[in-house]
N, C-alpha and C positions, 0 to 999 in steps of 0.2 A: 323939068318936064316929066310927066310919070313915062314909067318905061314902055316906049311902040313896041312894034312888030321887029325892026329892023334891029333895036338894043335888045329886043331879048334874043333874039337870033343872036348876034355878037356872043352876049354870056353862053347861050347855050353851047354853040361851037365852042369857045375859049373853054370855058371852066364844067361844061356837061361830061365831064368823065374825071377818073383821076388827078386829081391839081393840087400843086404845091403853092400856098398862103401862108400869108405872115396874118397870124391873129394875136391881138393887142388886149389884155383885161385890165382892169387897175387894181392892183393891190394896194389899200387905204392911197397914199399919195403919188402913189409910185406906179408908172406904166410898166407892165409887163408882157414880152413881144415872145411869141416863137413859132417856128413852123408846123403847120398843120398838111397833112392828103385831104382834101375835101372835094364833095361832089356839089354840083350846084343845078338847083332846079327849081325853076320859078319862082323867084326873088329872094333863094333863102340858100345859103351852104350847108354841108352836114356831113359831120365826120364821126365814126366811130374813136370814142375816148375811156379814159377810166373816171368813175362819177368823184373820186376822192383825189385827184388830182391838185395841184395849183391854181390851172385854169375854170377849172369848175367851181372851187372854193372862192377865189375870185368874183367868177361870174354869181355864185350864190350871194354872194354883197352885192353886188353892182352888175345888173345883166348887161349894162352898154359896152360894145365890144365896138372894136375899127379892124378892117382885113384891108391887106393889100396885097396885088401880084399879079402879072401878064399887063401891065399899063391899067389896073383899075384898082381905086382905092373907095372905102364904102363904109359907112358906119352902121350898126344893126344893133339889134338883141337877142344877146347870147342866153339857149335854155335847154335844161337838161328835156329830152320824150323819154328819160326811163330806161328800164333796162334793154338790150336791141332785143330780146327773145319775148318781150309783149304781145301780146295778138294785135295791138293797134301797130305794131313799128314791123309789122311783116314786110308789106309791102316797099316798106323804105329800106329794110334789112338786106334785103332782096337785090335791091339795085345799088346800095353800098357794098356788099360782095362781090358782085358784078363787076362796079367799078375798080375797085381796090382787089381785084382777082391777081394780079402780080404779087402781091404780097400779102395778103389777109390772113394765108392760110401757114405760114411761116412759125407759127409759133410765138406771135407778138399779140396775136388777138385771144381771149379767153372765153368764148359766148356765153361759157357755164357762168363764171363769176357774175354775180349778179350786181357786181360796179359799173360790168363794160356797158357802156349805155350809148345811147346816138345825141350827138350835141348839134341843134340848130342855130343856127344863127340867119335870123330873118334881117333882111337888108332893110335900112331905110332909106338911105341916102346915097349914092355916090357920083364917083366920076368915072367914066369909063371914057380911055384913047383907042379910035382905031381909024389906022389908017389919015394920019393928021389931023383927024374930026375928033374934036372933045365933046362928051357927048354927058348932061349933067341931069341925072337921074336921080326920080321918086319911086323910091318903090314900094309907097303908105298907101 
């Protein structure tokens, strides 16, 4: 079913702020898993990353990515927006600070570097549990 009113309600409470996900890339045969802070918002997750990482180098081969965590697992397409200090990525910069205000400012993020970039990950598919109800979403 593509996603109602009531599943995107669910993700938004669940994963609308700070959230800890398992994101999966494949390296040539090989799945590779690890955890990500990610924000989510309107069928898409997004976490500030480094562009020359594994995960990106990965996703640069093969953008198809799988996320799990809070009882909802989902498969998407992983893409780099660029660098976060873009004028198109303000807005989303904006509320990835926001979200990730516990820690951003720590001395783990670099804004200068012109690697640190916002990584999206658009949903297509998954399964989201709440509350006993499995609920088996499109989100194309």
């Amino acid at each position: 079913m593509k996603i109602t009113s009531e599943t995107a309600a669910i993700m938004n409470e669940r994963f609308g702020h700070d959230t800890l996900i398992a994101l999966a890339t494949v390296d040539g045969d090989s799945p590779a898993v690890r955890t990500v802070d990610a924000y989510y918002e309107d069928g898409c997750f997004y976490t500030v990353t480094y562009g020359l990482s594994g995960k990106m180098q990965h996703i640069a081969k093969n953008p198809k990515v799988a996320i799990c965590g809070e009882w909802f697992t989902a498969h998407g397409v992983g893409e780099s927006l660029g660098h976060i200090l873009l004028p198109e990525n303000v807005a989303m910069a904006d509320k990835l600070r926001a979200a990730f205000a516990a820690w951003y400012s720590n001395g783990h993020t670099n804004e200068a570097d012109p690697n640190t970039i916002i990584l999206r990950i658009r949903l297509t598919d998954g399964i989201l549990f709440h509350h006993g109800t499995r609920y088996d979403i499109d989100f194309t």
